[in-house]
Each structure stands twice: as C-alpha cells, then as structure tokens.
N, C-alpha and C positions, 0 to 999 in steps of 0.2 A: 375794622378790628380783625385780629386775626383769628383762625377757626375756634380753637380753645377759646377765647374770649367772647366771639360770639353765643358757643354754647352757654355761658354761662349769664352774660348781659343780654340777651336778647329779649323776646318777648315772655318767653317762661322763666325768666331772672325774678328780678325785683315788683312784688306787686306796686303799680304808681297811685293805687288808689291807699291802700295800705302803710306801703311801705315794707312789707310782709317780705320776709325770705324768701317765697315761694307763692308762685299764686293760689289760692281758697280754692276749695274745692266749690261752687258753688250747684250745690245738691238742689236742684229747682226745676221743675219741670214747667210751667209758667210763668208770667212777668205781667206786672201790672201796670194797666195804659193810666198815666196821671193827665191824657188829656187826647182823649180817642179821635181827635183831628190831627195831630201831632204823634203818632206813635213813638216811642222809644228802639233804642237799637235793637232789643231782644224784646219778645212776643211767647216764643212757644222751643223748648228748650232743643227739638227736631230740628228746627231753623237756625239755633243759634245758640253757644253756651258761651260766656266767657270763658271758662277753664278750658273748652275744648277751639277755642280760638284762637287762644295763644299757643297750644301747638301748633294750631294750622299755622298763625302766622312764624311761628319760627324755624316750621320746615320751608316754608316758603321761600323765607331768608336763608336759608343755609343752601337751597340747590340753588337761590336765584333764579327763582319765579314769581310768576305776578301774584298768586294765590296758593295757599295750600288746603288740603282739604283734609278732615280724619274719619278716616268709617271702623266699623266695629269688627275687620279683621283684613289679612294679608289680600285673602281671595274677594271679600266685598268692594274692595279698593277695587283690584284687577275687574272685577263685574262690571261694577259700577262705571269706570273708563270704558268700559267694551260696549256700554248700554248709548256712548255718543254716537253709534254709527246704525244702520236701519236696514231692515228688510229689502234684499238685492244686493247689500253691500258684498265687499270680499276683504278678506283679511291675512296677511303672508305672516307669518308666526315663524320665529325659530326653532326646527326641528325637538331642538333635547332642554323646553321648558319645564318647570317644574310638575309633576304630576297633577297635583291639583289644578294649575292652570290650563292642562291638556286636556283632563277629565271635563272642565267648566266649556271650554272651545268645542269641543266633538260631542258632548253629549247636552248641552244646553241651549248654549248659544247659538249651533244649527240648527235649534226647535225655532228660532224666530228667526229664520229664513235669512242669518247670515254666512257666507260660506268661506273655510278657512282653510288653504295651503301651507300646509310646514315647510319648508326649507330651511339646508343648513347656511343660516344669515352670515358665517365665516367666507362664503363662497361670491361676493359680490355677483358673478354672471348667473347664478341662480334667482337671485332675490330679484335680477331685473328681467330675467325671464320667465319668471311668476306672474308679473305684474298685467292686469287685464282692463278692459276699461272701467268694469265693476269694484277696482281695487280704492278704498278707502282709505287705509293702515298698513305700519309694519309694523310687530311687536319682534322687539328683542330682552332678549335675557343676557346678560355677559358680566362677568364671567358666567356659563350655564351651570344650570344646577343637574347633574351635580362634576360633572365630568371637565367642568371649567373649560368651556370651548370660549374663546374670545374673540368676537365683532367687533369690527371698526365701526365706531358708531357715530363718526364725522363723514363717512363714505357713503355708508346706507341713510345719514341724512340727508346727504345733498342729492341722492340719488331720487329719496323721497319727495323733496322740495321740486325737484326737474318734474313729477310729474302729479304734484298738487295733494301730495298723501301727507297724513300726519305719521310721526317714529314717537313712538311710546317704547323706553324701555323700564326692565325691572331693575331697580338699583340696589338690591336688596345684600348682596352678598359686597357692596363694597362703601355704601351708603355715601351721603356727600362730602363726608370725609376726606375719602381716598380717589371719589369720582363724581364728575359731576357733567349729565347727561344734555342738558339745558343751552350748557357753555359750547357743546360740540354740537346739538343743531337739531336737539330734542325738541318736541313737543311738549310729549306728558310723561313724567318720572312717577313710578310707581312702588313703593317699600309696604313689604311685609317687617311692621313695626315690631312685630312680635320677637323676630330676632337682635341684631346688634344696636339697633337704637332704642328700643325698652330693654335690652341688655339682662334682664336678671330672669330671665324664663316666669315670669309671674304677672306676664298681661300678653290678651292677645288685641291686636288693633292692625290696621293697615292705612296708609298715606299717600296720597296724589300729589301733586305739583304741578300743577300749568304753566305753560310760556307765556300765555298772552293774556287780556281782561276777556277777549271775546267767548277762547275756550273757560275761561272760568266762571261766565255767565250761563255756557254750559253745561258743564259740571256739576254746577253749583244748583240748577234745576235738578240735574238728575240725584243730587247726594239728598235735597231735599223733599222730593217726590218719592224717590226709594228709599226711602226711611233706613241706609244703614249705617247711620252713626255713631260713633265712638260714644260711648259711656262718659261721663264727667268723672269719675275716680278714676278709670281706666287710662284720659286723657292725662290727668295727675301723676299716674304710674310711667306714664312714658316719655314726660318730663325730667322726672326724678332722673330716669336712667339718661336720657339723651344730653344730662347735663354732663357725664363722665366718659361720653363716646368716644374722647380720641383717646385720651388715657387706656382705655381698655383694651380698644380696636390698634394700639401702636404696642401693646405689651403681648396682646395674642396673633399679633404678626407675625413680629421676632421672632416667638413659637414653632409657629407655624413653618417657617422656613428653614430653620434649624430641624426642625424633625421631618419637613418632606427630602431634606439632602440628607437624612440618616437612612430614612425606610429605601429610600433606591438604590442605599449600597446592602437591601437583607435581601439573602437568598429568597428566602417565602415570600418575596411582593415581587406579582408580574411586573406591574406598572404602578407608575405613580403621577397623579395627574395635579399639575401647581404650576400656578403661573409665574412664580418668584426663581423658576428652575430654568433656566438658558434654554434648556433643551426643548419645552414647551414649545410649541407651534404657536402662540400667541403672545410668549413673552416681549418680544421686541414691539407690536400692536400695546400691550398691556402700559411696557413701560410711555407710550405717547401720550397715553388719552387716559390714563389713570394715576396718581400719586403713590400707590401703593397694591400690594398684591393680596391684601387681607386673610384672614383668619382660615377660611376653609381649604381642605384639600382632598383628595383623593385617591385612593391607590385598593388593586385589584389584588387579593390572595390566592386567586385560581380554580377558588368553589367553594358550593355553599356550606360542604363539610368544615372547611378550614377559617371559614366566615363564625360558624358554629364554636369553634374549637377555641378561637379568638375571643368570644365574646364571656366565654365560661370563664376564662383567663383571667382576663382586663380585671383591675382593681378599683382604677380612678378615673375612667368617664363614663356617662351617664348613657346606657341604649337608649334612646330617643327617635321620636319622630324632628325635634325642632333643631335649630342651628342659635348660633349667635351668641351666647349666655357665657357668663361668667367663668362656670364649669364646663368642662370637655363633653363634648355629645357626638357618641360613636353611632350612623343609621345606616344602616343595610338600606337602600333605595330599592331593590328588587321588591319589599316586602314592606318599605314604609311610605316614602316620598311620593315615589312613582309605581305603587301597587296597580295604580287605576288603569297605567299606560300598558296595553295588551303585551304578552310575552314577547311575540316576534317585532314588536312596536322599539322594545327594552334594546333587547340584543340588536337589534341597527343602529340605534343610538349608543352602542358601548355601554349601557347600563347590563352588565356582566351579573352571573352567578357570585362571582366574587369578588365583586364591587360592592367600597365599602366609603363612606362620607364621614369624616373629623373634622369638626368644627372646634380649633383650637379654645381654650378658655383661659383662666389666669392661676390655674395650677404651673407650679416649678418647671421649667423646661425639663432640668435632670430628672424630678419625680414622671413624668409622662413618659421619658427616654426609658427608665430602667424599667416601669409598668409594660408597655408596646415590648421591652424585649425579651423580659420575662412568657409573655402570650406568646410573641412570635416563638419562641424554643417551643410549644406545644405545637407548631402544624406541621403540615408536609411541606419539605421544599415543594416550591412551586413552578420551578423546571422538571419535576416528574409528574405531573399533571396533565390530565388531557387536556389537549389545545394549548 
C-alpha cells in the first residue's frame, strides 16, 4: 500500500476485534490469567497495552522495522535508546542536536560513565576521526534542529557498519514520510511524537524503531524495566493525528518553501536556513535520501532586539517551545530549544541572537506572507547590524 493508505489501513485503522473505526482505548492496568500455566499475551499494562501496541506496530511499519516501540515523551525515547550502551562506552553525537538531547548527553548520561564527542556529522572525515576503540554509536539528527544542517546518512552508515557501531538517527523533523532512516542503513530511528506525527500540539510521547529482532529484544527490556511508557489515551491521541500525516506535512511544506524563498528576498533577514532553497549546502544530500524538505525552517534577524520587535508584531503563530502542529509555531532557540546548551556552545553552532525557528502549520500561505511582512516593517534592517 502506499503511504497515505497505510496510514490509515494499518494497525491503528480498523479494530479486527471490533470492527470499531479506531482502536478502544483500553483503560487497564492489569489482565487476567484464565489459566496461569498458559499466560495470555498481556499481564501488566507496563509490558503491554493493546492501544499502545498498535502504535508501536504501525510506526514500525511505516519506517520499516522489525519493531516499534512508544515511551511517554520525545527525550524518554532518546534515553531510553541511549540506555542500550554501558559504562566505558563512547558515543559521536552530531554537534547542533537538539537542546534537550544535549542537556540529557553531557549532563546525565556522563553520570554513568558513558562518554560523548560532538562532531559536525556533515563533515564525514570528522565523524571517522572521532571514532576510538570505546566507540559504540553515532547519533545523528538531519535535517538538525534547528539550523537544518544535513548528513548523509547512507555514508555515516556504512562508515558505521566498516567498524561495528550502531547509527541511530532522530527522524523528527521529516518523520517516514518524507524519510526514511532504516532504508539508508539505520539502526534505530528515533521521533519526538509530540510534533508532526501527533500533529495537533495536544500530546506529548516519543517513538523508537529497530532494524532488527535482536535490537528489539533489547529495547524492549530496556522500555520494560525503565518504565517509560506511553499512556493508553496518549497512544490513542497520536493515532488519531498519525492518521492525517501526509495530508498535513505535504500542505505545510508547500508553505514552508514559498515563504523561505520570500523571507531571503527581505532586507531585515540575515540568513535563511531551508533545505528546499538550492543554495543550502545540503540541499542536493537532501534531495537523495529524503522525499521532501518539510515544514520547518530558519532564518536569523540579526538580534535579540529585533527578535523582540518581531514577536510583539506577529498576529498568527504561536511563540512556542514545540514544532510540528497544525498552527504556526514561532521559537527563539537561544531562549527555548536550546536554552540548556551553554552560550559559547550556541554561537559555534550558529544558534545566533537572532535566530529564530518556524515551524510552518496549515494557516493560508497569503495570511502567514502578509502577517511576517507586516512585523518585518517594525525591525532594523538587518545590514546595519553589528556583525
């Protein structure tokens, strides 16, 4: 079937016990043994829900993996996969991942004595000059949040495979829609559910995907020992949306590209960072190992003044920390995403004073166009700016 079709036939389609539209929520925290030599498939609702099993299985199916898994948010996911590797291990991380992933890596995960190198993963002779004999993983994020740097992630796979590492990337900003991580030589695919695949900003969750039965055996200890699993109404909520994913994610595309090729023609924007834009350093990467350049983009006003001056402006999207959602969500990363990641941390990574993150929605092209240029008339051009 094809993508549209599977979102909606898949395993969160039609209940087969039912017949039901939608699978039941089934509200159950225990399960009863009808013959305690014989257990039944569910026991303890930590181990196992229906509701929240047919998301797993139909993220599963949609990256094409052997298993999927749901935990109770974007960063438990990312943990939880981080918790397959042990004390002594080492870990090469893409320099400009998301805050909260950074914050979890440097202030967490090196409490249990695993130790982790950033590198910019764009740069293949970096990422194989990282690599030590302690190296276990490479996580990648692409497009990066929020500056949309893009890894070849067919390169740094096989580069990985030559020396027995697993590639775990975050698939969050283009979901298996528009990419699909598994097909190019992934491991384990990783989504903060809480943006374009729960789609309506009104659940948080995050989702795994394995390549193989082995990794899923071990996973699947780890999601059931660390207890962070997705909610059964919550699983329900990210159903609902994951059934109108491409619909959404192909309407605030469009968007998206039409108004990153308006803002680079306005005085007041330094820079504008999108992968749908020729000029992008990743674009030509983008278009091989992706279907599409999705919803989010980027572009710098040249300070926090004019960040400020913007935001008073703006009529029709949402200041926000999240992404993905129906509605337009405008975030200062300096002060929301990537608060956690130290000042001089920021500014090597292009995370600017006047870097600012849109995450297109399903408001009117024209209504976003004429909102953006009504704010921009309120700032300083941005060629009389320092720097």
């Amino acid at each position: 079937m094809n993508f549209a079709t599977s979102l909606l036939h898949s395993a969160c389609g039609m209940d087969k016990r039912t017949g039901a539209s939608s699978v039941p929520i089934y509200q159950a925290s225990t399960y009863h043994y009808f013959d305690i030599d014989q257990p039944g498939r569910y026991d303890y609702a930590r181990s196992g829900n229906p509701t929240r099993e047919a998301l797993e299985e139909t993220i599963a199916l949609l990256e094409g993996g052997a298993r999927g898994f749901a935990f109770a948010s974007g960063m438990a996911a990312v943990s939880s996969v981080c918790l397959l590797f042990s004390a002594g291990d080492h870990l090469i991380v893409a320099e400009d991942v998301y805050g909260g992933t950074f914050r979890f890596l440097t202030r967490i995960l090196t409490r249990l004595g695993i130790d982790v190198t950033f590198v910019d993963t764009t740069q293949l002779e970096q990422v194989s000059k990282a690599i030590r004999p302690q190296t276990k993983g490479i996580y990648l994020e692409t497009p990066s949040n929020p500056i949309l740097k893009v890894t070849d992630v067919a390169a740094i796979c096989q580069l990985a495979r030559s020396h027995g590492l697993l590639t775990i990337v975050d698939n969050t900003f283009l979901t298996p829609y528009y990419q699909r991580p598994l097909e190019l030589g992934a491991d384990i695919v990783i989504h903060s559910a809480t943006k374009f695949i729960g789609g309506h900003s009104d659940v948080v969750a995050g989702l795994a995907v394995v390549k193989s039965a082995e990794l899923a055996e071990k996973l699947y200890l780890i999601q059931n020992g660390f207890g962070a699993v997705l909610g059964v109404q919550d699983s329900w909520l990210v159903m609902r949306g994951l059934k109108t994913l491409k619909t959404r994610l192909d309407a605030s595309t469009a968007s998206a590209q039409k108004l990153a090729e308006w803002l680079q023609l306005q005085p007041q924007v330094k820079k504008v960072y999108y992968t749908g834009l020729p000029d992008h350093p990743g674009h030509h990467i983008q278009l091989r190992q992706a279907s599409g350049h999705g919803a989010v983009l980027a572009f710098d006003v040249g300070s926090r003044e004019n960040v400020k001056r913007l935001f008073a402006a703006l009529q029709i999207p949402l200041v926000a920390v999240s992404l993905g959602a129906v509605e337009s969500i405008l975030s200062y990363p300096a002060m929301m995403s990537h608060a956690a990641m130290p000042p001089e941390e920021r500014e090597q990574r292009g995370i600017t004073e006047g870097l600012l993150r849109l995450s297109v929605g399903l408001e009117e092209f024209e209504d976003l166009q004429a909102d953006f240029a009504q704010a921009l008339q309120t700032l300083l051009p941005a060629a009389s700016l320092p720097g």
